[in-house]
C-alpha positions in Angstrom: -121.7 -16.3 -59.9 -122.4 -12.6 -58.9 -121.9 -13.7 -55.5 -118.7 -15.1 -56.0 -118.0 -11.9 -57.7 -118.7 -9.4 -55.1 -117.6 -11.2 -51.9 -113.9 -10.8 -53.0 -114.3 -6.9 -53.8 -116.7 -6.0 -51.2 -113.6 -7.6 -48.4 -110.8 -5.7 -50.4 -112.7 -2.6 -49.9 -113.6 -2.9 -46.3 -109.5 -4.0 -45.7 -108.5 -1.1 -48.0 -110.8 1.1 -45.6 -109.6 -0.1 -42.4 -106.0 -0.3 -43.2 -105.3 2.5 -45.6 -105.1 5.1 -42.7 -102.5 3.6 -41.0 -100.5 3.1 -43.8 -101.2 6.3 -45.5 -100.1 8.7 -42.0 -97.0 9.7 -41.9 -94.2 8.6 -39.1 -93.9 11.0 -36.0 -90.2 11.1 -35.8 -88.1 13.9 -37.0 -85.4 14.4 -38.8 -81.7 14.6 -38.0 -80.5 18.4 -37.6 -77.1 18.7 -38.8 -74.3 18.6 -36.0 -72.9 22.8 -35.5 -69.5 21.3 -33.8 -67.2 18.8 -34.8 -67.7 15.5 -33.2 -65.0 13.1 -31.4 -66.6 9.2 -31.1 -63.7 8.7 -28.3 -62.6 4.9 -27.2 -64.8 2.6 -29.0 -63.7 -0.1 -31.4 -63.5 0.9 -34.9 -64.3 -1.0 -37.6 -63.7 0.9 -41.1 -65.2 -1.2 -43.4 -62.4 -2.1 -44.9 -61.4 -5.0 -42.7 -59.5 -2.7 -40.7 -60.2 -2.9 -36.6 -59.1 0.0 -34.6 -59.3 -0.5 -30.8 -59.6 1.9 -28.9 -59.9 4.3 -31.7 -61.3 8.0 -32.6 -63.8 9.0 -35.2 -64.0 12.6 -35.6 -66.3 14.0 -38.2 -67.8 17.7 -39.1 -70.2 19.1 -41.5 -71.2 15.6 -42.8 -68.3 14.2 -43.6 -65.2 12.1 -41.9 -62.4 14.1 -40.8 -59.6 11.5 -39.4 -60.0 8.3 -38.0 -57.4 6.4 -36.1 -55.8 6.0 -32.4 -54.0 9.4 -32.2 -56.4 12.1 -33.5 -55.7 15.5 -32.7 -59.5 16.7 -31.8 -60.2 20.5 -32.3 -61.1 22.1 -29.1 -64.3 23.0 -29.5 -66.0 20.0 -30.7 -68.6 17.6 -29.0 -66.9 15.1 -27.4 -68.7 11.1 -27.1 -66.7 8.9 -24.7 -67.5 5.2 -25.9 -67.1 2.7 -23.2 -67.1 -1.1 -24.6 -68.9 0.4 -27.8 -68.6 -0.7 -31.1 -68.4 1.7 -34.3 -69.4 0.8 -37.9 -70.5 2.5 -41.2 -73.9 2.4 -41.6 -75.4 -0.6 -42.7 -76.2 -0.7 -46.2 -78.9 -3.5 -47.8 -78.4 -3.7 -51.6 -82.1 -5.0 -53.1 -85.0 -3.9 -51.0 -88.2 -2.2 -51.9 -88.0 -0.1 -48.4 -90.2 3.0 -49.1 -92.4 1.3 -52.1 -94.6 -0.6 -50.2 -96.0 0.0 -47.1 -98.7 -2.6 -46.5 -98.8 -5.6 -49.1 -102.2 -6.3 -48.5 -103.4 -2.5 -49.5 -103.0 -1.6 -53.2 -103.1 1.9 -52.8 -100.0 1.4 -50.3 -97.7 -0.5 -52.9 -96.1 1.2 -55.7 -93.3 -1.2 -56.7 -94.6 -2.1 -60.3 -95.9 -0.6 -63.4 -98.2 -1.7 -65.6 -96.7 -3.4 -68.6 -93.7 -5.3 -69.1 -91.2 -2.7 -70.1 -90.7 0.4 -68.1 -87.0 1.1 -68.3 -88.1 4.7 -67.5 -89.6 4.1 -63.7 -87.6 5.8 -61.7 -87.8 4.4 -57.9 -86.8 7.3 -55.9 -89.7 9.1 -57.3 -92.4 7.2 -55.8 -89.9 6.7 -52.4 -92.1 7.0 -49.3 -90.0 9.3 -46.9 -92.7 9.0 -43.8 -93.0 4.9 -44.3 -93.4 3.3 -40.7 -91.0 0.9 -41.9 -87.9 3.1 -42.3 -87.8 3.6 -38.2 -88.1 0.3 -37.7 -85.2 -0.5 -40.2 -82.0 2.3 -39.3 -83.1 1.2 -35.4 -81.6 -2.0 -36.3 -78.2 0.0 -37.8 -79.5 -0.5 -41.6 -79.2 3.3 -42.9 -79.0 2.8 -46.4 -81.0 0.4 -49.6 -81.2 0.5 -52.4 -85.1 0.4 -53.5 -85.7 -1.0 -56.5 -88.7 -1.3 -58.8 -90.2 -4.7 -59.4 -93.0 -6.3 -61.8 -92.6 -7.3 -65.8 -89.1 -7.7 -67.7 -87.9 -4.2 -67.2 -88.8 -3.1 -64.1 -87.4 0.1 -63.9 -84.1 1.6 -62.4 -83.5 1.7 -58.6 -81.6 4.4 -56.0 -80.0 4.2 -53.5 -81.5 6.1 -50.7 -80.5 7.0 -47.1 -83.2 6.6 -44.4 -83.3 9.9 -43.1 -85.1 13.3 -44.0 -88.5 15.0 -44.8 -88.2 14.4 -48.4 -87.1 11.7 -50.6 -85.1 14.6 -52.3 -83.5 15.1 -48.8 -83.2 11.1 -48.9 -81.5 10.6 -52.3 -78.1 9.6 -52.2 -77.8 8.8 -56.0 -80.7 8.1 -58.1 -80.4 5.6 -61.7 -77.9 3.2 -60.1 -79.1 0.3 -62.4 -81.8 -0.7 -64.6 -83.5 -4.2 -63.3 -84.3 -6.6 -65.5 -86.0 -9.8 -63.5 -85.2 -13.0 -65.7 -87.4 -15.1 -67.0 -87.1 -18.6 -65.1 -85.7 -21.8 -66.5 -87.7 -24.1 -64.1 -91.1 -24.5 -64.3 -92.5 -24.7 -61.2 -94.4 -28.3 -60.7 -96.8 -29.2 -57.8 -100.4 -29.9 -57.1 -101.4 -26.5 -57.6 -100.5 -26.9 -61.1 -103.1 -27.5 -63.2 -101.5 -27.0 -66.8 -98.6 -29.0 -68.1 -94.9 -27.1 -68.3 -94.5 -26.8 -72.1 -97.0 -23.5 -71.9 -95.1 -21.9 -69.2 -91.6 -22.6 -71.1 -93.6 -21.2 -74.0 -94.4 -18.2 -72.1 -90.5 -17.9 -71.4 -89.9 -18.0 -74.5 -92.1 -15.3 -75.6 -90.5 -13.4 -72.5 -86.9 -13.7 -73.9 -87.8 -13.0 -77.2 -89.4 -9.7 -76.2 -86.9 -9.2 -74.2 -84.3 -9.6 -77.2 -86.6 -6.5 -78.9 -86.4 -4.3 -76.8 -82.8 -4.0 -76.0 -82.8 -4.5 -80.0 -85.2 -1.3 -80.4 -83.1 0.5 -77.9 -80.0 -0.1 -79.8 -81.1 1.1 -83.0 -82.8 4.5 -80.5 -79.5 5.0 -79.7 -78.0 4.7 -83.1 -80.7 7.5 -84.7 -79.8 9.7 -81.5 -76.0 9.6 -81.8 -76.6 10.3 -85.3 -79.2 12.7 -84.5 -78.4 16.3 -86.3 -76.8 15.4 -89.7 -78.7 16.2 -93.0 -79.0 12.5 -94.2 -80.5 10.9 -91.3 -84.7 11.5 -90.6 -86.0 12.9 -87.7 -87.3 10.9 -85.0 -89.4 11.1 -82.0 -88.7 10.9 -78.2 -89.4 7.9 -76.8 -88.6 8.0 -73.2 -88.3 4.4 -72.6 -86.2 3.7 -74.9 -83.9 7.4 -74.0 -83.8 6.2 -70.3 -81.8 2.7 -72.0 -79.0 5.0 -73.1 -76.8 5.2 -70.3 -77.1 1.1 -70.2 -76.2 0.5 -73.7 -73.0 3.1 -73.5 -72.0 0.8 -70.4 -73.0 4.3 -68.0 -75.2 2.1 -65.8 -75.5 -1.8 -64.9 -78.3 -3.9 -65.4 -79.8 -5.8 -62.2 -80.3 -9.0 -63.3 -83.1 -11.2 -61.3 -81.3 -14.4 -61.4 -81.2 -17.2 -59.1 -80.7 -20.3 -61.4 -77.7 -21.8 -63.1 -79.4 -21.7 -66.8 -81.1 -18.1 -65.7 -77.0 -16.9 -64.8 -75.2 -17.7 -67.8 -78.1 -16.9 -69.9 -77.8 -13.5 -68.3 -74.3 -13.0 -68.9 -74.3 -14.5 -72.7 -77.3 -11.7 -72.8 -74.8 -9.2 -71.0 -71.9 -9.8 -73.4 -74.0 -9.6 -76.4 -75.2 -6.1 -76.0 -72.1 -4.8 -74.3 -73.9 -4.4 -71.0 -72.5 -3.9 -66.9 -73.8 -6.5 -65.4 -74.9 -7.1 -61.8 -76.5 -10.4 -60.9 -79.4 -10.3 -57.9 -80.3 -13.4 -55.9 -77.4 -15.6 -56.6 -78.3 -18.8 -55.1 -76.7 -20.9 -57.9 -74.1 -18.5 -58.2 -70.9 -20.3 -56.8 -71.7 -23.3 -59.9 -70.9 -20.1 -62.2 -68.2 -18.3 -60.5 -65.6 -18.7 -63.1 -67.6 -17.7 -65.6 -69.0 -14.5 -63.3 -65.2 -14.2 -62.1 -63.9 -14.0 -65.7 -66.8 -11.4 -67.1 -66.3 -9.4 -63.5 -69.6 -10.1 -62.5 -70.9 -9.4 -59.2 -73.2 -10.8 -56.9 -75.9 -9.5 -54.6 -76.7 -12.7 -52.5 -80.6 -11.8 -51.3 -81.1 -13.2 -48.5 -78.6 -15.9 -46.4 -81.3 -17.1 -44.0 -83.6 -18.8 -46.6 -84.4 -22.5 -47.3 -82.6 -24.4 -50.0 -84.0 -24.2 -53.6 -84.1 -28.0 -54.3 -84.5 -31.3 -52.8 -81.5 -32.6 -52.9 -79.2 -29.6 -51.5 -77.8 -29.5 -47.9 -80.0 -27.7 -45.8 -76.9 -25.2 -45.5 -76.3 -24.6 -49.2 -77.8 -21.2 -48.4 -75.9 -20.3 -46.1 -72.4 -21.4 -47.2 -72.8 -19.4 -50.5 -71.1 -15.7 -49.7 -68.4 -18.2 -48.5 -68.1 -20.0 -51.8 -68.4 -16.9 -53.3 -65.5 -15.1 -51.7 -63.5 -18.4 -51.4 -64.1 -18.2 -55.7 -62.7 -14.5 -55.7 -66.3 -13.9 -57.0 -66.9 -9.8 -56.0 -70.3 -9.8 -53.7 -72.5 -8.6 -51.2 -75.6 -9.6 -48.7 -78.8 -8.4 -48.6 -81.7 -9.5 -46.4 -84.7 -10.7 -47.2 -86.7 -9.3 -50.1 -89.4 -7.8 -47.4 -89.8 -4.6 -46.9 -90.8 -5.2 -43.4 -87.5 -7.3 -42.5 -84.8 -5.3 -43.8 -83.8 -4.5 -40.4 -82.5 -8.3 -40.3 -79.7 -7.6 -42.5 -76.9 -8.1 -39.9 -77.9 -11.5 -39.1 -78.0 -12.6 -42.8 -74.3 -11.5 -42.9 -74.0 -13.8 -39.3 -75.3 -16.7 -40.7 -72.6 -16.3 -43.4 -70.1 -15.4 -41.1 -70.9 -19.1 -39.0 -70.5 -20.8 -42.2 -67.2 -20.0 -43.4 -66.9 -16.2 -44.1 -64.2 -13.9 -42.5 -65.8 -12.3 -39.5 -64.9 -9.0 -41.0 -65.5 -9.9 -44.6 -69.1 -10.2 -43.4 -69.1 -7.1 -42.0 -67.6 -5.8 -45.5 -70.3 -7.6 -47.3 -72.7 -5.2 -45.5 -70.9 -1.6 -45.5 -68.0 -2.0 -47.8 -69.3 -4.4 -50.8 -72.3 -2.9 -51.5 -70.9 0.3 -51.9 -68.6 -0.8 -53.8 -70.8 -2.8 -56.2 -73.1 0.0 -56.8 -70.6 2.8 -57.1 -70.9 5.1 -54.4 -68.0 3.7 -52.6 -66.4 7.4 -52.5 -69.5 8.6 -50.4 -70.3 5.6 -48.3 -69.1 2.0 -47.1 -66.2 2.9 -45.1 -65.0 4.9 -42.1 -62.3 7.1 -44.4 -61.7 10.8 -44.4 -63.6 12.6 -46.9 -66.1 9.7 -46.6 -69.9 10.9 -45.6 -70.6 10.7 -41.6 -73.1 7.8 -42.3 -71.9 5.7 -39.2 -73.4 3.8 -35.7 -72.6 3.0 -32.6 -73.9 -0.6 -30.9 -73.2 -2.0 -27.6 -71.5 -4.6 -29.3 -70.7 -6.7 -32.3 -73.0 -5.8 -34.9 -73.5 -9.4 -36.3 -74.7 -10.5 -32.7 -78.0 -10.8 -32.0 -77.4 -8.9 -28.0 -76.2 -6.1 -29.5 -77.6 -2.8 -29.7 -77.6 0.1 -31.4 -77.1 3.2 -29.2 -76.4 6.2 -31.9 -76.3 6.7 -35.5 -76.1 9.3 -38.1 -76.6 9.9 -41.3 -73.9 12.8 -43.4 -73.3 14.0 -39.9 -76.8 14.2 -38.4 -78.2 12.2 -35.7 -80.6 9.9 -36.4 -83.8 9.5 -34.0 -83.9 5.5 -33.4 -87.2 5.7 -31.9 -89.8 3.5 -33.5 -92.9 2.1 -33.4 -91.4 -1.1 -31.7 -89.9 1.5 -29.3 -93.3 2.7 -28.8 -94.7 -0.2 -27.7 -92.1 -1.9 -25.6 -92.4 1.7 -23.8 -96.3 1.4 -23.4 -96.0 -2.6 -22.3 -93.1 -1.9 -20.2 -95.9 0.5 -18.4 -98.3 -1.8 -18.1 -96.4 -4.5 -15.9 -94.8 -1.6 -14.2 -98.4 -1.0 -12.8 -99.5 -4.1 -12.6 -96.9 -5.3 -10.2 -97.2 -1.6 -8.1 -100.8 -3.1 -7.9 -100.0 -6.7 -6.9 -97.5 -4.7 -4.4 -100.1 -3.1 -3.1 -102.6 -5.7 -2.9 -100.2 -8.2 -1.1 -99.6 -5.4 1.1 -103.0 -5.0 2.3 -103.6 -8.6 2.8 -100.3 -8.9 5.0 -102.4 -5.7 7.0 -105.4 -7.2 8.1 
């Protein structure tokens, strides 16, 4: 038995001490210096984000935001000047659910910092604990993705995310606006059956029960919080102490900030949304699988969707292997308000585009996909007036690829971030560099060698 004990720690320390260091050190890539001249993106295609395609069109942008964008743009005559040749030019990509910057290395504990312990932490704040030198933030904007939103997970209330852009020393530098919505992960309807099983499903809709009922107190609790605080002050009502859970719940129940509801069934969605119009609360539902079977109830309570992930495997047995793939389709078709994200990983965030290409092959507007991925989520988490679009006054959060962003060939070439450029080196960069060595010598050697034979 002491055996079976120790084996397990003994291996998580010696991965711990093997892999900690590379997770721990700190990316070697700098950040963007901030642009001294204006700057003209000359000739490229330009797609605004809102749907709108400019051929042959001018970006011009200076100290960090957009200044004009359109076909005739008078340029000042100092400024820098990029002639684009066949380019493409979008906002920056923008993934709506990640935990980019929370976890570096899922097998490492000391490298994940997505969860509290407990079950109710409305007070975790995300940006906080947002890893500015993760290896996987490179690896991510390379691929056009320049902002997230990286949100807590773990227990009912897991904490309230940020939306951050991937770029600068600190995550202060990083922060584009922190508190965007408290997330709340929903208990599941479904038991999950299988071999692996071992207990029956009445304890596990038991323990969902218990779930929702402590779920039920604690927005209760925080109701009454807010009561004695509103009414804090007057002679008749006893003093009370801070309680900063229950203080950070504030701006939800006065309808300040949305909850990020975890939701991907049918029961879990329109329990969500009873629970949302009991309380009075903004609502925001995550996942969204079984969302189009609601979408007159979401479309009638102006719910939104964040659709995690298109390129995923159906839920159940009896769904068309593309159900997953048709639902921002059946989503827009239902004049549902939505947006993609891509999958849950941390490490394949930089897929994002091809999520919104999968949709895109299955019945969404070309361009709506490309608005599910600039525009939407923006929009959705209400900093639309800073990014999403192409728009003057907007911030210069924008890239430049070879070619259609949704297509797999295409490649980003520039990028940056409130005006600055963006370094899309990586350490994928890194190693096709090194590689690309290699072969390089090996076939001056082989050169060589035949060379020599052909000689004697």
């Amino acid at each position: 038995m002491v055996r079976l004990l120790v084996f397990p720690l003994v291996w998580s320390v010696c991965v711990a001490v093997a892999m900690a260091p590379l997770g721990l050190q700190a990316h070697p890539f700098l950040p963007g210096e901030p642009e001294k001249k204006p700057v003209a993106l000359v000739g490229g295609t330009v797609h605004t984000g809102t749907g709108q395609v400019i051929p042959g069109g001018t970006v011009l942008f200076h100290q960090g935001r957009v200044v004009a964008v359109g076909r005739k743009v008078e340029i000042p005559a100092d400024a820098k000047i990029i002639r684009l040749r066949r380019h493409h030019v979008y906002p920056g990509l923008f993934d709506p659910w990640t935990n980019l910057g929370l976890v570096e290395i899922p097998a490492v504990r000391a490298t994940r910092d997505q969860s509290e312990t407990g079950s109710i932490n409305p007070n975790v704040q995300a940006h906080v604990a947002f890893n500015p030198d993760s290896h996987r933030i490179p690896v991510t904007r390379a691929n056009g993705v320049l902002l997230c939103l990286s949100a807590p997970r773990g227990g009912l209330l897991s904490g309230r995310a940020s939306v951050m852009m991937l770029d600068g020393w600190t995550w202060e530098d990083m922060l584009l606006r922190p508190d965007v919505g408290l997330v709340l992960q929903w208990p599941s309807a479904v038991p999950a059956l299988g071999w692996f099983r071992r207990n029956t499903p009445k304890p596990r809709l038991d323990a969902r029960a218990a779930e929702l009922k402590r779920l039920h107190e604690a927005f209760d609790q925080a109701r009454r919080y807010l009561q004695a605080w509103q009414a804090r002050g007057k002679p008749d009502v006893p003093p009370h102490d801070y309680d900063a859970r229950w203080h950070a719940m504030l701006p939800v129940l006065q309808g300040k900030m949305p909850v990020l509801v975890r939701a991907d069934e049918q029961i879990q969605i329109q329990e969500a949304v009873a629970f949302a119009r009991r309380y009075g609360l903004r609502l925001i539902v995550v996942g969204g699988y079984d969302a189009p079977r609601c979408a007159a109830l979401l479309k009638e309570n102006n719910v939104p969707v964040i659709v995690t992930g298109v390129l995923r495997l159906p839920r159940y047995r009896h769904d068309p292997y593309d159900t997953p793939f048709t639902v921002p389709a059946r989503l827009h078709a239902a004049g549902v308000a939505f947006c993609i994200s891509g999958n849950e990983r941390e490490g394949n965030v930089r897929n994002l585009p091809y999520h919104a290409a999968m949709a895109a092959a299955f019945g969404l507007p070309r361009e709506v996909a490309v608005q599910s991925i600039t525009q939407f989520p923006a929009r959705i988490l209400g900093v639309d007036q800073r990014v999403g679009t192409l728009a003057p006054g907007r911030d210069a959060t924008l890239i430049v690829t070879t070619g259609d962003v949704l297509e797999i060939p295409s490649q980003v070439v520039r990028a940056w971030i409130q005006g600055r450029p963006v370094s899309l080196e990586s350490k994928h960069t890194q190693l096709w560099k090194k590689f690309r060595e290699k072969y390089r010598r090996l076939q001056k050697r082989q050169k060589a060698n035949s060379g020599g034979k052909n000689a004697s």
